[in-house]
Biopython code that builds the backbone (N, CA, C, O; Angstrom):
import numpy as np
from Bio.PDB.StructureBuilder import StructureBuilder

atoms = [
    (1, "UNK", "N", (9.128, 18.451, 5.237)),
    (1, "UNK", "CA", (7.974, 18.524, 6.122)),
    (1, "UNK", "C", (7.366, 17.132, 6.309)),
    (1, "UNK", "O", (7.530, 16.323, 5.396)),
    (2, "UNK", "N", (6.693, 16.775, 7.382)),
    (2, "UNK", "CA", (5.885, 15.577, 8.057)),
    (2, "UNK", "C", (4.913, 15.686, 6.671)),
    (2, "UNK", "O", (5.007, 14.733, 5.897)),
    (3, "UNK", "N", (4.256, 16.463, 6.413)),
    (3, "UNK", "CA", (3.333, 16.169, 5.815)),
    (3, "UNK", "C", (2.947, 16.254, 4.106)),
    (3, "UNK", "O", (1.923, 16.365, 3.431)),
    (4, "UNK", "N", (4.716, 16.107, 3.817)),
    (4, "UNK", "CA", (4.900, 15.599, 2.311)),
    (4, "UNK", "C", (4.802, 14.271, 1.947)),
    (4, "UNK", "O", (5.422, 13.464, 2.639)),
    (5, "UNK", "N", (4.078, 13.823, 0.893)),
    (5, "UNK", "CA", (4.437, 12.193, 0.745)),
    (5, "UNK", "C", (5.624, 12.003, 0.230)),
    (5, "UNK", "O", (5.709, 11.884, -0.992)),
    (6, "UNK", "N", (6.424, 11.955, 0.788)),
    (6, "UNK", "CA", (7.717, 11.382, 0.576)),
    (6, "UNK", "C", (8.069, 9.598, 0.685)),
    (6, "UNK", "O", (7.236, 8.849, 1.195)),
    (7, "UNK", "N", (9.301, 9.110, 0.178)),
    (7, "UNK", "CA", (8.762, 7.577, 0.885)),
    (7, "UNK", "C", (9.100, 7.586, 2.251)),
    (7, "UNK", "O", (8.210, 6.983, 2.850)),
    (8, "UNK", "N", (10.198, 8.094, 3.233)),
    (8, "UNK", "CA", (10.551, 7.836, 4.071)),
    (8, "UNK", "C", (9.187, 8.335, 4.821)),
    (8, "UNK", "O", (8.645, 7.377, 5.372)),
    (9, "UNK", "N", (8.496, 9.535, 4.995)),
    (9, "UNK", "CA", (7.292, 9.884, 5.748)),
    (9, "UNK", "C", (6.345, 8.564, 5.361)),
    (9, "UNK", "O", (5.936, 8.161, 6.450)),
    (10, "UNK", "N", (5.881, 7.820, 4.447)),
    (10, "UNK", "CA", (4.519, 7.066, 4.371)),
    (10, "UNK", "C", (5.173, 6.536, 4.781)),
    (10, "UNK", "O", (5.002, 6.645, 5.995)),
    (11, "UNK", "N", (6.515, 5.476, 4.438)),
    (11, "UNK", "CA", (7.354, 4.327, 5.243)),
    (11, "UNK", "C", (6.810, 4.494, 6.908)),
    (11, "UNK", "O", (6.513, 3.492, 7.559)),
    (12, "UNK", "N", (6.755, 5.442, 7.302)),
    (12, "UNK", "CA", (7.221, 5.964, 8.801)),
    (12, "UNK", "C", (5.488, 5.159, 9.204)),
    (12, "UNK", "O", (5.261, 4.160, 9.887)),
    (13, "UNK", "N", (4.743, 5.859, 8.641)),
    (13, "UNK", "CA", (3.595, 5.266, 8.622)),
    (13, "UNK", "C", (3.085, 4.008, 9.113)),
    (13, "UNK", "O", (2.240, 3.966, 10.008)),
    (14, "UNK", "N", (3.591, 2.934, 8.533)),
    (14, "UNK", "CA", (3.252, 1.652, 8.152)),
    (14, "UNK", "C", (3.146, 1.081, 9.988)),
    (14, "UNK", "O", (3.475, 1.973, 10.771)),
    (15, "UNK", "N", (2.889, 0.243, 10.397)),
    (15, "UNK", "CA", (2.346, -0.471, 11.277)),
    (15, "UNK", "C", (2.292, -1.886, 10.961)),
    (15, "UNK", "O", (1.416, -2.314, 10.209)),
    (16, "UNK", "N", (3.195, -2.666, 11.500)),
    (16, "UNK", "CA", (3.217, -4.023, 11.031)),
    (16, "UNK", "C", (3.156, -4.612, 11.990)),
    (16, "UNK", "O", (3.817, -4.023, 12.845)),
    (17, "UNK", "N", (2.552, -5.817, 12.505)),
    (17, "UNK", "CA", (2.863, -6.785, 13.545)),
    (17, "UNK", "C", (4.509, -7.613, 13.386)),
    (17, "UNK", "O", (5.047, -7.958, 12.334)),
    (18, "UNK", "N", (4.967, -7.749, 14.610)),
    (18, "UNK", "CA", (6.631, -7.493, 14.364)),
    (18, "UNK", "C", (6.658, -9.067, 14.462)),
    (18, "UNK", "O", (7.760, -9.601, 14.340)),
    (19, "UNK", "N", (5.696, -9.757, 14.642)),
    (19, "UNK", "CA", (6.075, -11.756, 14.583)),
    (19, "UNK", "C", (4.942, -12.236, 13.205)),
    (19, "UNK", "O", (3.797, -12.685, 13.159)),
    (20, "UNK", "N", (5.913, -11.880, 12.257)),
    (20, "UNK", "CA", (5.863, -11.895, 10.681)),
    (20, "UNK", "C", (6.095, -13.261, 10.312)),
    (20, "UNK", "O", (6.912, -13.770, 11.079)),
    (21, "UNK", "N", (5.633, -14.143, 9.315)),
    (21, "UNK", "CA", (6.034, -15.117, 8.603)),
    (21, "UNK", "C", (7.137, -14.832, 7.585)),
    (21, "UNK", "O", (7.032, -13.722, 7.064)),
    (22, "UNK", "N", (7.931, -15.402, 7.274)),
    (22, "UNK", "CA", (8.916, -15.074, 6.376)),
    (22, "UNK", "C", (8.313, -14.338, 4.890)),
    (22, "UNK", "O", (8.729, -13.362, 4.264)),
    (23, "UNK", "N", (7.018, -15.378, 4.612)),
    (23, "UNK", "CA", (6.660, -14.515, 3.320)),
    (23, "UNK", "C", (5.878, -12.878, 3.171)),
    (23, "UNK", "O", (5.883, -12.025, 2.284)),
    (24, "UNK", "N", (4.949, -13.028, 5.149)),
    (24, "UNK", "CA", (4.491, -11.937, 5.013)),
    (24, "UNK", "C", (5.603, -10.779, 5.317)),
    (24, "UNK", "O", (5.145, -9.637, 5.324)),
    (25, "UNK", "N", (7.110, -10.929, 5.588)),
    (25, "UNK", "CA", (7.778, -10.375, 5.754)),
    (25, "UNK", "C", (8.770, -9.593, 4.435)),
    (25, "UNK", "O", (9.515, -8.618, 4.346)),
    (26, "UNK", "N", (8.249, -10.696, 3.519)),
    (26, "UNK", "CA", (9.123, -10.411, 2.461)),
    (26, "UNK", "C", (7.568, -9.131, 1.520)),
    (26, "UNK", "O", (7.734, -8.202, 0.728)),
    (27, "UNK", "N", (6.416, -9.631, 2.035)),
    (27, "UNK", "CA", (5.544, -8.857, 1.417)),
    (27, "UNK", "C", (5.636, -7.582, 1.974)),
    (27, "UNK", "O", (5.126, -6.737, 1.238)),
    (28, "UNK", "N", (6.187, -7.058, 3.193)),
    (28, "UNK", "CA", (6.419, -5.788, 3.565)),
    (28, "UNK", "C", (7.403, -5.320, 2.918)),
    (28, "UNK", "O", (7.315, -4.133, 2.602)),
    (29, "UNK", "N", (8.578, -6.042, 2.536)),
    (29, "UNK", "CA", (10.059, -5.635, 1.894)),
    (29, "UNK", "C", (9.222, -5.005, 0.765)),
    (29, "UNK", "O", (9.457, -3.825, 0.503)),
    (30, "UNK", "N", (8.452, -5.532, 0.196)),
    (30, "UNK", "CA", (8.147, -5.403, -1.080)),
    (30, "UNK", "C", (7.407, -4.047, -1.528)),
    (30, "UNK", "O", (7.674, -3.172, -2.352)),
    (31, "UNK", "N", (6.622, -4.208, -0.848)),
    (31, "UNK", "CA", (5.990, -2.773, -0.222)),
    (31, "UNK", "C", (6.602, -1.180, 0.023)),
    (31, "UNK", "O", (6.108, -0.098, -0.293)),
    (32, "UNK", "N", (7.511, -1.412, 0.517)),
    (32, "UNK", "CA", (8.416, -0.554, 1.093)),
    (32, "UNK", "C", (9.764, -0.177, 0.013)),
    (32, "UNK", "O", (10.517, 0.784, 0.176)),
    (33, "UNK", "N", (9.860, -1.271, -1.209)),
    (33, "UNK", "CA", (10.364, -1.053, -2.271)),
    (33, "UNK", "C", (9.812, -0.340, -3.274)),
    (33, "UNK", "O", (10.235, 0.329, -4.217)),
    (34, "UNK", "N", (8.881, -0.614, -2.886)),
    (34, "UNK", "CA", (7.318, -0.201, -4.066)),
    (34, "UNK", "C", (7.517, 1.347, -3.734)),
    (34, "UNK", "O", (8.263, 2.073, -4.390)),
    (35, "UNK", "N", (6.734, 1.785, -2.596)),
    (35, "UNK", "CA", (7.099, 3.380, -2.104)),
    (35, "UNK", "C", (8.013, 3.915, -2.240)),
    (35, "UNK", "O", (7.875, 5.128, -2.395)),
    (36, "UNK", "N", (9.591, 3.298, -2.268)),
    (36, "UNK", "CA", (10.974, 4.054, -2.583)),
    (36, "UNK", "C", (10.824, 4.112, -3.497)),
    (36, "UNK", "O", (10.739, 5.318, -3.733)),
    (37, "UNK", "N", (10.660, 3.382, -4.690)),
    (37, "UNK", "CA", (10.100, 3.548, -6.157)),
    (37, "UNK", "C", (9.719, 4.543, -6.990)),
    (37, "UNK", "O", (10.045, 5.167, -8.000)),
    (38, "UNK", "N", (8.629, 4.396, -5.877)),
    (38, "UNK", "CA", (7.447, 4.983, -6.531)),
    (38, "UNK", "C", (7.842, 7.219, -6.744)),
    (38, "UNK", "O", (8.492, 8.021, -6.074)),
    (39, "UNK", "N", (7.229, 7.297, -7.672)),
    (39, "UNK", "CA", (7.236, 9.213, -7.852)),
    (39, "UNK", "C", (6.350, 10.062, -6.795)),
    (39, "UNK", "O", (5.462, 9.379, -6.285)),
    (40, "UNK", "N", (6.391, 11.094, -6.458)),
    (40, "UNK", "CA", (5.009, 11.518, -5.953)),
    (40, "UNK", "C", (3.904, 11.107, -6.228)),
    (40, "UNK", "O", (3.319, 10.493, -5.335)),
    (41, "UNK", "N", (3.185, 11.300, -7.611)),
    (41, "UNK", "CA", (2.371, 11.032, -8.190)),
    (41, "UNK", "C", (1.498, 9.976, -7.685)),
    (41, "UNK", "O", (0.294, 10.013, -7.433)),
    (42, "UNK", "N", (2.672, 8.664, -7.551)),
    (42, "UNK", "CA", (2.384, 7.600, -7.159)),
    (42, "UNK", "C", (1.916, 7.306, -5.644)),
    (42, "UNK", "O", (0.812, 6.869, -5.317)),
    (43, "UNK", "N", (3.009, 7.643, -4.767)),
    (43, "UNK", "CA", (2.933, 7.935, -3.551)),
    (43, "UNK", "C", (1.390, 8.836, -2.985)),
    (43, "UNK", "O", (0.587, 8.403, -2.158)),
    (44, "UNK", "N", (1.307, 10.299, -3.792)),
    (44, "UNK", "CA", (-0.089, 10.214, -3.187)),
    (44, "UNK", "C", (-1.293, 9.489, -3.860)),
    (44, "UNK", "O", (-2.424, 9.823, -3.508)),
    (45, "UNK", "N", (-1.146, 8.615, -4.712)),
    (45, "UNK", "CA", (-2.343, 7.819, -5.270)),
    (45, "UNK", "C", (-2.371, 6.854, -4.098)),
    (45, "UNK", "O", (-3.470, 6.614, -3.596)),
    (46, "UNK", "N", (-1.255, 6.258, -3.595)),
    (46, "UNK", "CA", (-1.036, 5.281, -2.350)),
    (46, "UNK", "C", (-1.944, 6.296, -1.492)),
    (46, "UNK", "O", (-3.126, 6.640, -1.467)),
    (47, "UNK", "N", (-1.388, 6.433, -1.169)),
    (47, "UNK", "CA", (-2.335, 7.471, 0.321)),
    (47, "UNK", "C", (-3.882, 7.900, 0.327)),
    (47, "UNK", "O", (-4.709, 8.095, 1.218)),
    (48, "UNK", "N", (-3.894, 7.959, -1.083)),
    (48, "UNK", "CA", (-5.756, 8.782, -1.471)),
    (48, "UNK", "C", (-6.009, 7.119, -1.112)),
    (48, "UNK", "O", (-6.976, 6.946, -0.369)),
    (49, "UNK", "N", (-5.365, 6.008, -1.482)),
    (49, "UNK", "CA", (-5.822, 4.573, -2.048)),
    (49, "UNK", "C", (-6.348, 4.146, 0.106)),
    (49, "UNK", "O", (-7.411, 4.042, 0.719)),
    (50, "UNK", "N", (-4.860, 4.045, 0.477)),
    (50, "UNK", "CA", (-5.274, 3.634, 1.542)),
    (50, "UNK", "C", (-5.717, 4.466, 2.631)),
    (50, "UNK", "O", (-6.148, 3.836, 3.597)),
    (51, "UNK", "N", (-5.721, 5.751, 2.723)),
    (51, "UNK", "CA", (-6.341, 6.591, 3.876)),
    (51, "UNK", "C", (-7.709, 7.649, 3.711)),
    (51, "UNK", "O", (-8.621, 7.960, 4.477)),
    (52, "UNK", "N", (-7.310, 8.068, 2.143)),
    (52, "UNK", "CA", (-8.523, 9.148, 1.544)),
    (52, "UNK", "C", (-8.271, 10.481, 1.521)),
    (52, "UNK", "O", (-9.056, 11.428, 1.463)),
    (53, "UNK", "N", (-6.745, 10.436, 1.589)),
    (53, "UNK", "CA", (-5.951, 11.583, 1.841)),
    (53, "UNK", "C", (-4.498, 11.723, 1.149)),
    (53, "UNK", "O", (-3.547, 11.109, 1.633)),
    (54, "UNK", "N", (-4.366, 12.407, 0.194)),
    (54, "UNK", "CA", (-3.402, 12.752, -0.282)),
    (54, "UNK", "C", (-2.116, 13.075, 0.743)),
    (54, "UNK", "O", (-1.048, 13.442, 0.252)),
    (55, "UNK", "N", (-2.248, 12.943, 1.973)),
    (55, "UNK", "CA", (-1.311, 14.148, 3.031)),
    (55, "UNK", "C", (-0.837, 12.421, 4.076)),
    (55, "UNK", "O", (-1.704, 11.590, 4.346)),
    (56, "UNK", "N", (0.323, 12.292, 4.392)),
    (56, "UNK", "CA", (0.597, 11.440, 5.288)),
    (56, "UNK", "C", (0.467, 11.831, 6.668)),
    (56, "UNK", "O", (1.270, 12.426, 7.387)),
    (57, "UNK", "N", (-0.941, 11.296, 6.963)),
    (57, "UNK", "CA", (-1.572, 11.617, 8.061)),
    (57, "UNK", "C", (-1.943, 10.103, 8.672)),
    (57, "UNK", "O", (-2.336, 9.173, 7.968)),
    (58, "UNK", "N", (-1.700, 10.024, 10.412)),
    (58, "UNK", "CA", (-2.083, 8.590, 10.886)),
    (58, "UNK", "C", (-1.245, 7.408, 10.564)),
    (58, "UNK", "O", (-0.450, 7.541, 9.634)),
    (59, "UNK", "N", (-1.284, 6.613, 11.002)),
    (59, "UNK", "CA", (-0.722, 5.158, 11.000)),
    (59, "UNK", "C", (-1.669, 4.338, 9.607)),
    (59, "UNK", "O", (-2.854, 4.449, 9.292)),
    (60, "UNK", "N", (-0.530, 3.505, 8.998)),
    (60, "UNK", "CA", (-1.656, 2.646, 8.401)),
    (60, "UNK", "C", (-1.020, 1.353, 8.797)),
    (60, "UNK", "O", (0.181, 1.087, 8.848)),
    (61, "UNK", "N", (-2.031, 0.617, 9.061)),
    (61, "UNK", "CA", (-1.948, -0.926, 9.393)),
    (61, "UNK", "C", (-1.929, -1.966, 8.380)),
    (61, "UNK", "O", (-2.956, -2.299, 7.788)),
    (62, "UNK", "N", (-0.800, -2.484, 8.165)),
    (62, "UNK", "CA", (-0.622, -3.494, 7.163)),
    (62, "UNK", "C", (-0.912, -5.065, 7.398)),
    (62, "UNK", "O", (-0.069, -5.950, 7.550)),
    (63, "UNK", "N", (-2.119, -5.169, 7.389)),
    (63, "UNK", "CA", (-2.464, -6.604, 7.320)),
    (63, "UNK", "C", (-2.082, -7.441, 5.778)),
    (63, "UNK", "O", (-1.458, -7.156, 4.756)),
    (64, "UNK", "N", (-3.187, -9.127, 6.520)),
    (64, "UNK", "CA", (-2.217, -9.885, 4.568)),
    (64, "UNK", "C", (-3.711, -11.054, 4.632)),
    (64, "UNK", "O", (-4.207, -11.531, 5.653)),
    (65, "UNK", "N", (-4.056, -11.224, 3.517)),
    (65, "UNK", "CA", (-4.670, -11.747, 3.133)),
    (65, "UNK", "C", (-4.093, -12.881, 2.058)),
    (65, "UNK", "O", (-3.032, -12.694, 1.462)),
    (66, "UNK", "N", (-4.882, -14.045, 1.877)),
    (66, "UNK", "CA", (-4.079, -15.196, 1.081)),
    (66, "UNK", "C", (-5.283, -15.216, 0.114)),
    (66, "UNK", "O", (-6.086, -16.148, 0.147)),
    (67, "UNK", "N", (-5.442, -13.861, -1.016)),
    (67, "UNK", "CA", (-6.179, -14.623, -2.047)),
    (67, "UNK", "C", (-5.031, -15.042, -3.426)),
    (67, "UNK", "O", (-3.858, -15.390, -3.285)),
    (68, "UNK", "N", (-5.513, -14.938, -4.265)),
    (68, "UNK", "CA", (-4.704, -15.734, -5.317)),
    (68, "UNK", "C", (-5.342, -15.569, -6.972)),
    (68, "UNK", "O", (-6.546, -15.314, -6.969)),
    (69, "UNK", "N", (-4.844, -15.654, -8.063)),
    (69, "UNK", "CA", (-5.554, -15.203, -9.357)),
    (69, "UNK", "C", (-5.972, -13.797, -9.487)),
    (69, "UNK", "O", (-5.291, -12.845, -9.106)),
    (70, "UNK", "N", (-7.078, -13.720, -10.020)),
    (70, "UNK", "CA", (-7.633, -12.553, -10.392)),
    (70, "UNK", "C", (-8.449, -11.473, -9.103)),
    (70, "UNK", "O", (-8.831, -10.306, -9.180)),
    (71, "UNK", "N", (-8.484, -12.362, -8.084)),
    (71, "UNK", "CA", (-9.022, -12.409, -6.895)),
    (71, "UNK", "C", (-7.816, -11.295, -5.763)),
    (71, "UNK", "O", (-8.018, -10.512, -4.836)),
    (72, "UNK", "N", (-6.648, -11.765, -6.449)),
    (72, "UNK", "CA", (-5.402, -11.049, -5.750)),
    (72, "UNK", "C", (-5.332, -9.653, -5.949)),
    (72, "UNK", "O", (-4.802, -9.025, -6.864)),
    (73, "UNK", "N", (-6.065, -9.188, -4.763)),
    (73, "UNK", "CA", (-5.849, -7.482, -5.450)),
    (73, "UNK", "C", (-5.336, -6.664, -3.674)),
    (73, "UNK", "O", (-5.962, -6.931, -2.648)),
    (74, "UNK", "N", (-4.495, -5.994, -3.696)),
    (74, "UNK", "CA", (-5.022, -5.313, -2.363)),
    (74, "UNK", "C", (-5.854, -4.448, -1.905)),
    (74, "UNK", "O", (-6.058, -3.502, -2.666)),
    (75, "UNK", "N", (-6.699, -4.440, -0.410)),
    (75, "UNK", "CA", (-7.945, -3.894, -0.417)),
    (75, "UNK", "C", (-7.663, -2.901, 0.440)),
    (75, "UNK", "O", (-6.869, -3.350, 1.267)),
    (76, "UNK", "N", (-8.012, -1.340, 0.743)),
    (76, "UNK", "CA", (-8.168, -0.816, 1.454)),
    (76, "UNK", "C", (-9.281, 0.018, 2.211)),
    (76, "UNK", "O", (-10.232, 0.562, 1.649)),
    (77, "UNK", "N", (-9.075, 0.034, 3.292)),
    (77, "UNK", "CA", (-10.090, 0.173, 4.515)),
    (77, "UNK", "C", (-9.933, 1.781, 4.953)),
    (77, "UNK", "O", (-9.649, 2.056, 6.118)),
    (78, "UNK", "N", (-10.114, 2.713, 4.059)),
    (78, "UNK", "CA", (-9.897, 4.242, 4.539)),
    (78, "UNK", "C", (-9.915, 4.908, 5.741)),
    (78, "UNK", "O", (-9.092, 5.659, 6.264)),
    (79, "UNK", "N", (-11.424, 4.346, 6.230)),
    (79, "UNK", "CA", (-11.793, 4.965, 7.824)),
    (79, "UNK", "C", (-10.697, 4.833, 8.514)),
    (79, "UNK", "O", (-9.893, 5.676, 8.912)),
    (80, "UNK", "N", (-10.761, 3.037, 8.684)),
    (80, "UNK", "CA", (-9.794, 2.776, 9.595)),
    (80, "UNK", "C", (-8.086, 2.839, 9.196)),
    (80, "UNK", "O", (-7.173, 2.793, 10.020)),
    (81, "UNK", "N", (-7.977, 2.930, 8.044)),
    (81, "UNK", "CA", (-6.815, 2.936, 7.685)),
    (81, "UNK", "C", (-5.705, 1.749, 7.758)),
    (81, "UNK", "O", (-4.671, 1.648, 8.418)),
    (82, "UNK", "N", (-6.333, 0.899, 6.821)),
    (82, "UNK", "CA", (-6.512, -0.785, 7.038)),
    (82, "UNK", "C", (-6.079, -0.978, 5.193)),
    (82, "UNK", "O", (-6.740, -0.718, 4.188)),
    (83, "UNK", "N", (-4.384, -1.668, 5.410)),
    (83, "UNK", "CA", (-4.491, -2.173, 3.972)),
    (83, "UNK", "C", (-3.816, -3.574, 4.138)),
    (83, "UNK", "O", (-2.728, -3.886, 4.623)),
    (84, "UNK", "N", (-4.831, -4.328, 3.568)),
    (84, "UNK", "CA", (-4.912, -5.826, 3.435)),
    (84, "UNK", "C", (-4.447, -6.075, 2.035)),
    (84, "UNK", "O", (-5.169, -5.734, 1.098)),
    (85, "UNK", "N", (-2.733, -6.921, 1.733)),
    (85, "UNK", "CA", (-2.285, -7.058, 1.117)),
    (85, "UNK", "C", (-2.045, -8.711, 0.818)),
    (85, "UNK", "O", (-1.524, -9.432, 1.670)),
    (86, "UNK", "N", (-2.371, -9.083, -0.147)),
    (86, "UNK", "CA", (-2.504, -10.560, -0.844)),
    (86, "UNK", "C", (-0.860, -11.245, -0.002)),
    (86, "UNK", "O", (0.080, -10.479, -0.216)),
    (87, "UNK", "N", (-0.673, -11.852, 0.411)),
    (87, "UNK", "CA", (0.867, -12.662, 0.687)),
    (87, "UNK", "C", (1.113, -13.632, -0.588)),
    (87, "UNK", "O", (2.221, -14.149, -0.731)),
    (88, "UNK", "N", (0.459, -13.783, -1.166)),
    (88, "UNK", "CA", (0.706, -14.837, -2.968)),
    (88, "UNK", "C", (1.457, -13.976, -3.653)),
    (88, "UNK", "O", (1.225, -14.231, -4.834)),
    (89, "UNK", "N", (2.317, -12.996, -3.582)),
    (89, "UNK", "CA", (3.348, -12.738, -4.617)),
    (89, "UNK", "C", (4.411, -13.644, -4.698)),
    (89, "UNK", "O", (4.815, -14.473, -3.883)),
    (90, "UNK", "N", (4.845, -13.308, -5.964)),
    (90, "UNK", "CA", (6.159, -14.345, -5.699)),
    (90, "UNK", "C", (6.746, -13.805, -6.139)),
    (90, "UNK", "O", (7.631, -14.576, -6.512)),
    (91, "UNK", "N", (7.014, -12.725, -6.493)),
    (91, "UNK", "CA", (8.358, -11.612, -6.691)),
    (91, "UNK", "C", (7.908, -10.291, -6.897)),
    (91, "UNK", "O", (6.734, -9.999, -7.122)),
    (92, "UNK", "N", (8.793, -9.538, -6.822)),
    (92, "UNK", "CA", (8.760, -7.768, -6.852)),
    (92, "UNK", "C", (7.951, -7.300, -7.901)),
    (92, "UNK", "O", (6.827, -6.817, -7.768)),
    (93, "UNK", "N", (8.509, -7.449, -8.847)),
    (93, "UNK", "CA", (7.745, -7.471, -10.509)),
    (93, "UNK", "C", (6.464, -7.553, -10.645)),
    (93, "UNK", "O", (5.974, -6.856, -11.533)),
    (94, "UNK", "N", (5.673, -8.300, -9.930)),
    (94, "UNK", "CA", (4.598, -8.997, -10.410)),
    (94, "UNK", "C", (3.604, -7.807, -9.340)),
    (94, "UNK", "O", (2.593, -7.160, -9.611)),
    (95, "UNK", "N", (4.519, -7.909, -7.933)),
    (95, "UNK", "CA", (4.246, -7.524, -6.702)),
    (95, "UNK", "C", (3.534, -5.451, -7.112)),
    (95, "UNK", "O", (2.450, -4.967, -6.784)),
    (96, "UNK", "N", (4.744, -4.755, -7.919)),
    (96, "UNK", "CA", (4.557, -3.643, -8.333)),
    (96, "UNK", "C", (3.934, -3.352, -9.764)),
    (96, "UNK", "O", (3.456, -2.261, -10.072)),
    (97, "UNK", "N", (4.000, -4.508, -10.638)),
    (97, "UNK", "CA", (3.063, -4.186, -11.986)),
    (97, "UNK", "C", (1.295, -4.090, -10.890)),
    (97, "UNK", "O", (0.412, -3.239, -10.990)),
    (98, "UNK", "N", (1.341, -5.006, -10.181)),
    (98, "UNK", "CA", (-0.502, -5.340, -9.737)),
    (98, "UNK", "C", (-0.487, -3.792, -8.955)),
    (98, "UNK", "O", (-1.253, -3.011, -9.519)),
    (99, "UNK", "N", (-0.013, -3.406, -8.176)),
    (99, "UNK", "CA", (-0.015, -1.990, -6.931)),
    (99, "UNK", "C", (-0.184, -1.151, -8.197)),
    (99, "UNK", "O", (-1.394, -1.001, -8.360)),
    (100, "UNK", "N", (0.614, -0.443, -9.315)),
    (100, "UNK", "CA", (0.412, 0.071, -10.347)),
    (100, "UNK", "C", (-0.362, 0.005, -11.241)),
    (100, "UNK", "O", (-0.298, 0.898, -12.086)),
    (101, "UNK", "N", (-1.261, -0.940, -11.380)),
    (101, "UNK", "CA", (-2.259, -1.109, -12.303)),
    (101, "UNK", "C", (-3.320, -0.626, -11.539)),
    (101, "UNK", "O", (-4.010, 0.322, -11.914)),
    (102, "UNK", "N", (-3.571, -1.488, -10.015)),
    (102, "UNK", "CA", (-4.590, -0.743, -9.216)),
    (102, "UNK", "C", (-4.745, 0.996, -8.835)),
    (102, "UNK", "O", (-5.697, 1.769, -8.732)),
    (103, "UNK", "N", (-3.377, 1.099, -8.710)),
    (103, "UNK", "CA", (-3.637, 2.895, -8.308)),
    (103, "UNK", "C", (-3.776, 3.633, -9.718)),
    (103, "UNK", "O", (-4.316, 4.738, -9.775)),
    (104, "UNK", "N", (-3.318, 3.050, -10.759)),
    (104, "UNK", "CA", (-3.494, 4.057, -12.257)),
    (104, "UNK", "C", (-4.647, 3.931, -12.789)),
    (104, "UNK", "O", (-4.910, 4.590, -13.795)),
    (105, "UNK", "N", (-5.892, 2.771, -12.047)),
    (105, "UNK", "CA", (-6.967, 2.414, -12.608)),
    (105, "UNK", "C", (-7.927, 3.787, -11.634)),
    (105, "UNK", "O", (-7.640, 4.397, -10.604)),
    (106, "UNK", "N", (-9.194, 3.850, -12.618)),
    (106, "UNK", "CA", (-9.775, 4.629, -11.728)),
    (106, "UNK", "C", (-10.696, 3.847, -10.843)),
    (106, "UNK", "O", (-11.391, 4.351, -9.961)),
    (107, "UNK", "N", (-10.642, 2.542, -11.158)),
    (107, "UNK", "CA", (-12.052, 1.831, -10.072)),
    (107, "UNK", "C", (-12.195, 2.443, -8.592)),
    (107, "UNK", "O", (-13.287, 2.481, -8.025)),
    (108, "UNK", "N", (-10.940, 2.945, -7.978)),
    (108, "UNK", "CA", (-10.866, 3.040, -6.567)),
    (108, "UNK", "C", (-11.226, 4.737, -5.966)),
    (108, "UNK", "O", (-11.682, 5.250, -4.944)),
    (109, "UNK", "N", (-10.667, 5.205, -7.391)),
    (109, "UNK", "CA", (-11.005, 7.261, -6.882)),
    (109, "UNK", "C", (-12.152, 7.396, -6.413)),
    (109, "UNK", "O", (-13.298, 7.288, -6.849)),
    (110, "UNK", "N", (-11.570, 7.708, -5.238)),
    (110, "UNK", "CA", (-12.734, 8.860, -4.394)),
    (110, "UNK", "C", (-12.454, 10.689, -4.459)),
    (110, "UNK", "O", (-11.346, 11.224, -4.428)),
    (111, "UNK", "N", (-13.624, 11.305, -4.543)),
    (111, "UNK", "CA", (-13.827, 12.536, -4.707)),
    (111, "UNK", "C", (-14.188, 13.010, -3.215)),
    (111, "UNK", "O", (-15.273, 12.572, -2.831)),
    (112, "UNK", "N", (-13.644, 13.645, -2.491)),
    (112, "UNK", "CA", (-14.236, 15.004, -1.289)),
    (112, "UNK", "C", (-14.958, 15.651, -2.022)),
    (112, "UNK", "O", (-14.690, 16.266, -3.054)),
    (113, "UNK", "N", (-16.460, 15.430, -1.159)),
    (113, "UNK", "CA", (-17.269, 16.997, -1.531)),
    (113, "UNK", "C", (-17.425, 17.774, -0.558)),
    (113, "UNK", "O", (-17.969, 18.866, -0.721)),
]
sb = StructureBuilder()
sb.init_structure("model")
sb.init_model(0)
sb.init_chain("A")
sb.init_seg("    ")
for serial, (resi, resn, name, xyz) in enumerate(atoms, 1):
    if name == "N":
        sb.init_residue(resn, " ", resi, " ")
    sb.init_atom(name, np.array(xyz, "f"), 0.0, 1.0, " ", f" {name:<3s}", serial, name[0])
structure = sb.get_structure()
């Protein structure tokens, strides 16, 4: 069904501007490795993270931001469905320990009432 988080359905999702820099290009690879990866579990923590919805619903727009250090986190924009991802990785590893620490942390859970 469309509306399992699967990776290929959130993949389907994604929205990228198609005249990419090589690194912000490699930060989508990365991304998109991350989601094949990733378990359900994970996958809808992605989705609650960037839309507010467990259910792959809408486009999400993958923008890139150049922060760096402790500062490097990715941010998401629910309403609009807006995730602004650091381009300072420098490999996969580093790229999916930080995405995994952020979605297993609770700083970001939101509750529907």
């Amino acid at each position: 069904s469309a509306y399992q988080p699967t990776d290929r359905n959130i993949i389907s999702l994604f929205k990228v501007d198609e005249n990419l820099s090589h690194d912000k290009k490699q930060i989508v690879q990365f991304l998109k490795k991350f989601i094949k990866e990733s378990d359900e579990k994970t996958r809808s923590s992605f989705l609650r993270f960037c839309t507010g919805s467990d259910l792959p619903i809408g486009k999400i727009t993958i923008d890139f931001i150049s922060t760096d250090g402790f500062a490097r986190v990715p941010i998401a924009h629910t309403c609009s469905s807006i995730l602004q991802i650091p381009t300072t990785y420098e490999n996969f590893l580093t790229f999916r320990n930080e995405f995994n620490n952020l979605l297993s942390s609770n700083v970001w859970v939101m509750d529907m009432v």
